[in-house]
C-alpha positions as CSV (number, residue, x, y, z in Angstrom):
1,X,57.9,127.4,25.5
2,X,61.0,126.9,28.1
3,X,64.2,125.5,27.0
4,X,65.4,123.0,29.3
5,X,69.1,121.3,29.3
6,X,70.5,118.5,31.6
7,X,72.7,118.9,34.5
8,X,74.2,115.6,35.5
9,X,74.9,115.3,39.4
10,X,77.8,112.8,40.3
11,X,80.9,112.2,42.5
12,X,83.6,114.7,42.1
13,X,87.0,113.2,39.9
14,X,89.7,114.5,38.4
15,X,89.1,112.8,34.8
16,X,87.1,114.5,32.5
17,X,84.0,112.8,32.8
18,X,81.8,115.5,35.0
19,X,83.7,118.4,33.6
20,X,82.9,118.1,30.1
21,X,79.2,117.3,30.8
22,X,78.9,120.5,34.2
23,X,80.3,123.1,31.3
24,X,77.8,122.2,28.8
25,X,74.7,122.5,31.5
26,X,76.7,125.8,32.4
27,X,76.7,127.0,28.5
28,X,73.0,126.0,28.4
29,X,71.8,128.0,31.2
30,X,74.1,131.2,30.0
31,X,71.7,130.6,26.9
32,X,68.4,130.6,28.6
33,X,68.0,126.8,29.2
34,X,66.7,125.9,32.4
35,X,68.9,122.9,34.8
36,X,67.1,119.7,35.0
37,X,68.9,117.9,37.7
38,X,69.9,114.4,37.1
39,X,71.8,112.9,40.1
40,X,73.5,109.9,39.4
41,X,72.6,106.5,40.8
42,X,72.9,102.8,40.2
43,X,69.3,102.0,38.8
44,X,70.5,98.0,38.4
45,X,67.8,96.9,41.3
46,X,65.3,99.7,40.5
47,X,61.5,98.8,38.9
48,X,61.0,100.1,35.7
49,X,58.1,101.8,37.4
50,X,60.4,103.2,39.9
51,X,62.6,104.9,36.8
52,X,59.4,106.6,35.3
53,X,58.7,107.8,38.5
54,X,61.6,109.3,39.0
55,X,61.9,110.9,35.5
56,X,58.4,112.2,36.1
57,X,59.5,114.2,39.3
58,X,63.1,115.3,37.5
59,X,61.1,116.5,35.0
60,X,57.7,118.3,36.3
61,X,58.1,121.1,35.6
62,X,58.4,120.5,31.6
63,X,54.9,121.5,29.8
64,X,54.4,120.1,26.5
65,X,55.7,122.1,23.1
66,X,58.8,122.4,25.6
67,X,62.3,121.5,24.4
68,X,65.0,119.5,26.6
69,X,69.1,119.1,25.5
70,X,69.5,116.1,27.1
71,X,73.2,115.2,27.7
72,X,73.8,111.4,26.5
73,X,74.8,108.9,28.2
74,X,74.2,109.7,31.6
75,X,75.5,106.7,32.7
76,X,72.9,105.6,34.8
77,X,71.8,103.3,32.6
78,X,69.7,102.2,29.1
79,X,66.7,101.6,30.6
80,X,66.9,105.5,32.0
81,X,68.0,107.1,28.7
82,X,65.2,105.2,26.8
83,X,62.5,105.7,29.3
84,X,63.3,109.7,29.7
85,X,63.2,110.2,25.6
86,X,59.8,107.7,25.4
87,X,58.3,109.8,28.5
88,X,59.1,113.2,26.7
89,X,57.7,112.7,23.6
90,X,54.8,110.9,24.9
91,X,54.2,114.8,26.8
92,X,55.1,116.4,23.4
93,X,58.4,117.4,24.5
94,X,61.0,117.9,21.9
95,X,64.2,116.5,23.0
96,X,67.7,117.4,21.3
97,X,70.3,114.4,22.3
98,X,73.8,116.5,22.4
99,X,76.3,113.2,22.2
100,X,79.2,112.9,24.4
101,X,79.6,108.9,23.2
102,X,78.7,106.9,20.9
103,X,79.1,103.0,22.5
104,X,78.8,101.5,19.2
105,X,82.1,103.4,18.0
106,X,83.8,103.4,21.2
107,X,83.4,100.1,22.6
108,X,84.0,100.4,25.6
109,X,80.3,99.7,27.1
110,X,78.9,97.9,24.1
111,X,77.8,94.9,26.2
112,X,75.2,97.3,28.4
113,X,75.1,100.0,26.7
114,X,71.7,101.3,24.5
115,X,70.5,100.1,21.1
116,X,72.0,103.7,19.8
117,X,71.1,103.4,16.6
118,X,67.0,103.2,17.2
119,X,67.7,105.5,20.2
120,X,69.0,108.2,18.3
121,X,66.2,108.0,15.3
122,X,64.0,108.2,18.1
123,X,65.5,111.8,18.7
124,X,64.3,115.0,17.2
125,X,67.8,116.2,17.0
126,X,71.5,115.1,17.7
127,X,74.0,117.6,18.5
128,X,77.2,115.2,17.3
129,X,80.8,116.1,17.7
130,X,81.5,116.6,13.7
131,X,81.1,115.1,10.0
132,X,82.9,112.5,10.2
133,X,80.6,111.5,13.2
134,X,77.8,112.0,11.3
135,X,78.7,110.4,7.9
136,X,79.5,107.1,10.3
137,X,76.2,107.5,11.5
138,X,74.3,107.8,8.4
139,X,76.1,104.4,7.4
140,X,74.6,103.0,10.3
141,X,71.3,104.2,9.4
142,X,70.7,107.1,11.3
143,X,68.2,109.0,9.8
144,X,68.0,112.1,12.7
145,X,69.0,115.6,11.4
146,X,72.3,116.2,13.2
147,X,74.1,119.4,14.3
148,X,78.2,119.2,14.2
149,X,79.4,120.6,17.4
150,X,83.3,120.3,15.9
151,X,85.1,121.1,19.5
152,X,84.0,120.9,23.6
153,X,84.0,123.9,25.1
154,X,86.3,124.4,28.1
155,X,85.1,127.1,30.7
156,X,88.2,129.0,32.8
157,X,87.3,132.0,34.4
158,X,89.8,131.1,37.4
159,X,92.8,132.0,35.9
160,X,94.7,135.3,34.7
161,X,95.7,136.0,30.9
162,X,99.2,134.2,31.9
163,X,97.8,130.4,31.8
164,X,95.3,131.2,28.8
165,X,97.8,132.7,26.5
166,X,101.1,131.8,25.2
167,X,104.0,134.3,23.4
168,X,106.5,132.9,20.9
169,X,109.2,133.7,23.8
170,X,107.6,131.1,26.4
171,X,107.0,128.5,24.3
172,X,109.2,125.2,24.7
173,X,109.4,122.5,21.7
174,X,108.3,119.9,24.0
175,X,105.0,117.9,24.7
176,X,102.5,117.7,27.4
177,X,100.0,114.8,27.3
178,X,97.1,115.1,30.0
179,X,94.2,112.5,30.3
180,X,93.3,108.8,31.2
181,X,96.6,107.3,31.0
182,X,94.4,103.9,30.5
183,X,94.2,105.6,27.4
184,X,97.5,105.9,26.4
185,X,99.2,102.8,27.8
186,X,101.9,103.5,25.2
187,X,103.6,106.1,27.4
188,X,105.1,103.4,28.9
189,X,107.4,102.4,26.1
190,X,108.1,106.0,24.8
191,X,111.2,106.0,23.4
192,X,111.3,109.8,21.2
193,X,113.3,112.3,22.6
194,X,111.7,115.2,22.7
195,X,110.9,115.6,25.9
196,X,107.1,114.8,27.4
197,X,105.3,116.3,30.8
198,X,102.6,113.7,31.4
199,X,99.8,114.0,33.5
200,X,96.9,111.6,34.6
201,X,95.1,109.3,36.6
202,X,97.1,105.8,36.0
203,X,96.8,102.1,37.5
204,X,99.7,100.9,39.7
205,X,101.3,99.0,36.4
206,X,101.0,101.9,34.1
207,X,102.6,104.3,36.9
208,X,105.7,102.2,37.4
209,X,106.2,101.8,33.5
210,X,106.1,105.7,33.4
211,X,108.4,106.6,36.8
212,X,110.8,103.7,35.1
213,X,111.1,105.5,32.1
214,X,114.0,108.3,32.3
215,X,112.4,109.7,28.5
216,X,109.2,110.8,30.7
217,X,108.3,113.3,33.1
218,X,105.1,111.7,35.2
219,X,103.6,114.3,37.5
220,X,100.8,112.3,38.6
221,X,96.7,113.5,38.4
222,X,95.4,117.1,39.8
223,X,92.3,118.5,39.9
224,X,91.2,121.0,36.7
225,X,92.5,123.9,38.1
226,X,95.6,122.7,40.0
227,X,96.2,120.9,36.1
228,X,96.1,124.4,34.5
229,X,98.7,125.9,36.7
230,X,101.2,123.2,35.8
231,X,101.1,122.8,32.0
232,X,104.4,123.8,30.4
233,X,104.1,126.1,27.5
234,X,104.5,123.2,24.8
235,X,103.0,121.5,22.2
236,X,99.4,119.6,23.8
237,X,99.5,115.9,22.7
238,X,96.2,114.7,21.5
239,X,96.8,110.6,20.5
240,X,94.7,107.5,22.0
241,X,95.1,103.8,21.4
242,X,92.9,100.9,21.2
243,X,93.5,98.5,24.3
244,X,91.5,95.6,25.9
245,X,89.6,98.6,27.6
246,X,87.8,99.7,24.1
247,X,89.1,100.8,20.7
248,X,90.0,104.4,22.0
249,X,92.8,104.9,19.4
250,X,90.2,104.0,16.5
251,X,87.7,106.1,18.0
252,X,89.1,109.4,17.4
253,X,88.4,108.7,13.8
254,X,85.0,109.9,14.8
255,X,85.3,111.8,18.5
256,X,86.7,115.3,19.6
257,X,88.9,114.6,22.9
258,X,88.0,116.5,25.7
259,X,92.0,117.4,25.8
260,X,92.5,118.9,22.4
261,X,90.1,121.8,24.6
262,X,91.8,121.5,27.3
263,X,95.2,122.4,25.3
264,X,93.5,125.0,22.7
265,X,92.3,126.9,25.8
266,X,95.8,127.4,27.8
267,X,97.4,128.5,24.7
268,X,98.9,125.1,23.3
269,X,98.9,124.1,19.5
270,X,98.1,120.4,19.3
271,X,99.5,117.3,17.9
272,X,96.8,114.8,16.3
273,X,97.0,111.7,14.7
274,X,96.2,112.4,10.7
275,X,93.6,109.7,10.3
276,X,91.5,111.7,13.9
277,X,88.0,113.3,13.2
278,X,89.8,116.6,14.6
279,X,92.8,116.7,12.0
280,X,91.2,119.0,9.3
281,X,89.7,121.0,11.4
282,X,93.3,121.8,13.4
283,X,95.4,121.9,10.1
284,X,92.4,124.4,8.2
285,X,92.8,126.6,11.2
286,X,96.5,126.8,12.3
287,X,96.0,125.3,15.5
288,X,99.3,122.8,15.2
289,X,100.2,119.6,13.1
290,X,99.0,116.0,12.1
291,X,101.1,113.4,11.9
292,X,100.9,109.6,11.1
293,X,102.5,107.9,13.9
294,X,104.5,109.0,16.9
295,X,108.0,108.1,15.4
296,X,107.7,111.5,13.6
297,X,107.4,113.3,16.4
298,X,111.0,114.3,17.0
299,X,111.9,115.6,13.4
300,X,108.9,117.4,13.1
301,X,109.1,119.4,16.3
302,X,113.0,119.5,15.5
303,X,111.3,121.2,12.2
304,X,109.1,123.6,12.6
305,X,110.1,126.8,12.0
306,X,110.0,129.5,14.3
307,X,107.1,131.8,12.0
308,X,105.2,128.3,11.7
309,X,105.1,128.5,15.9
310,X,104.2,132.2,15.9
311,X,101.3,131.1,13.6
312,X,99.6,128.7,15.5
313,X,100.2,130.2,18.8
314,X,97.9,133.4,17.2
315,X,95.5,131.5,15.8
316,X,95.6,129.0,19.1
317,X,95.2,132.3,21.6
318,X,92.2,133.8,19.4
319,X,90.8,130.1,19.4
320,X,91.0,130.2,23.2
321,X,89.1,132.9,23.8
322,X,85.9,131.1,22.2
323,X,86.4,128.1,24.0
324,X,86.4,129.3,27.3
325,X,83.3,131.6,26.2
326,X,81.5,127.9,25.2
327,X,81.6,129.3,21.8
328,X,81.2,126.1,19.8
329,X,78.3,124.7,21.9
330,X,76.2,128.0,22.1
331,X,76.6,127.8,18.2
332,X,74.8,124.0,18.3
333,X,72.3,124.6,20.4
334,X,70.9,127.5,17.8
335,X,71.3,125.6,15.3
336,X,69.7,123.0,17.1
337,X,66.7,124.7,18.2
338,X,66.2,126.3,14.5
339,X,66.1,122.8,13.3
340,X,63.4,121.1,16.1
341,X,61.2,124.1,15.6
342,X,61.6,124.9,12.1
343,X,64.2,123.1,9.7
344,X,66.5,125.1,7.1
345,X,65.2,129.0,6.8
346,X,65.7,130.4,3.6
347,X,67.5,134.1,3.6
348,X,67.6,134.9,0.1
């Protein structure tokens, strides 16, 4: 039996789109899963014959009783996520679907997207990002056994112990916010005054409400290693909202944002919204605060004691040195293979 995993080959960007999906393929393979290269293409005016063909020669190498991670979505298209899962199990291949979206919770997609919730009963195993994921899922009758992967992973092995760690003595009660600014239109109006470093990619509207703003400090996008060398030694700002775009804001409920890692990995404690999927996790393990809304932002930085700070900057630094290690997805995919291949093992 091999152990295969998905590698997803695309157009380089500075969003977090490739990064999230080329560290998990990296993780895999560190773990004894072999690359299956998926380049991706615009399948709109391709055959269905055509996709099966080309699934056939991405995957021939794969004997049956083997096992693929396959990285949903690619974002080719739903005719090429169903076809590769009906293909596989038709060659008695196991296939575990490790979930970067869900469509249906996002809605940002939902007019193209997959029939998720027949797709993913169709799986042998989904790798999810947590429980409240999962108990969302279960209301919307999936019935797959599902693996919590709680946080992404974020790989750094360019950078010295300077930009991974943080001391008491560097850090600044201020807030950093990096991501899709589409995201987080709101910037535009930010009226706190503790200060705030954004950085981002951002549409010609949402750029001049941000350089108009004297409250906020708009650097403009950089590439993920150029990013790294910039971030100020402050608090990382995790907070979406819902726009015509997709219901971002309500989808943290559910998600784990690919910049809570990016924050917990350079040494940051985190600000969450109280209602997020990620809350418990960051206020059961020190790793910052959770708040209601953004108008208590300024009195609770203002408030935090200087011990509190120490705290989570140790338990942030240890936490760090996991997630650049891809601690949290190495930990799924066990427990994902232990459940294709045998279900709960008894110790006792």
């Amino acid at each position: 039996m091999r152990k295969w995993i998905t590698r997803i080959i695309q157009g380089t960007s500075v969003d977090a789109t490739a990064q999230a999906k080329d560290d998990i393929a990296d993780i895999g393979v560190k773990n004894g899963y072999s690359p299956l290269h998926i380049f991706r293409y615009d399948s709109a005016y391709e055959s269905d014959q055509a996709i099966q063909s080309r699934i056939d020669g991405i995957t021939a190498a794969v004997a049956q009783g083997d096992l693929i991670v396959y990285q949903y979505p690619t974002l080719i298209s739903p005719r090429f996520d169903r076809f590769f899962l009906d293909q596989m199990h038709r060659r008695a291949v196991k296939v575990v679907l490790l979930i970067h979206d869900v469509e249906l919770l996002r809605g940002t997609n939902s007019s193209v997207s997959i029939d998720e919730i027949p797709y993913f009963n169709d799986a042998d195993v989904l790798i999810i990002h947590n429980p409240a994921m999962g108990k969302k899922l279960r209301e919307l009758g999936v019935k797959t056994p599902m693996i919590s992967q709680y946080l992404l992973d974020y790989l750094d092995d360019h950078h010295d112990w300077r930009r991974l760690f943080t001391s008491p003595e560097e850090f600044t009660r201020t807030l950093v916010l990096s991501g899709n600014l589409f995201k987080s239109s709101y910037l535009t109006g930010w009226s706190q005054e503790t200060p705030i470093t954004v950085f981002g990619i951002a549409n010609d509207n949402i750029k001049n409400g941000l350089d108009n703003n004297p409250k906020v400090d708009y650097r403009g996008s950089f590439w993920r290693d150029d990013l790294i060398n910039k971030l100020p030694k402050g608090f990382g700002l995790a907070w979406d909202s819902d726009s015509n775009m997709g219901k971002y804001g309500s989808y943290t409920r559910f998600n784990h944002p690919h910049k809570l890692s990016l924050y917990l990995s350079h040494g940051m404690p985190v600000i969450v919204w109280n209602q997020s999927a990620v809350a418990p996790f960051v206020e059961a393990n020190h790793l910052g605060m959770a708040i209601g809304s953004l108008s208590e932002i300024d009195k609770l930085i203002a408030s935090i004691p200087d011990e509190q700070i120490s705290d989570m900057l140790t338990h942030v630094n240890d936490i760090g040195v996991l997630l650049r290690d891809g601690y949290f997805t190495t930990r799924a995919l066990i427990e994902a293979e232990q459940q294709v291949f045998y279900g709960h093992i008894n110790f006792s």
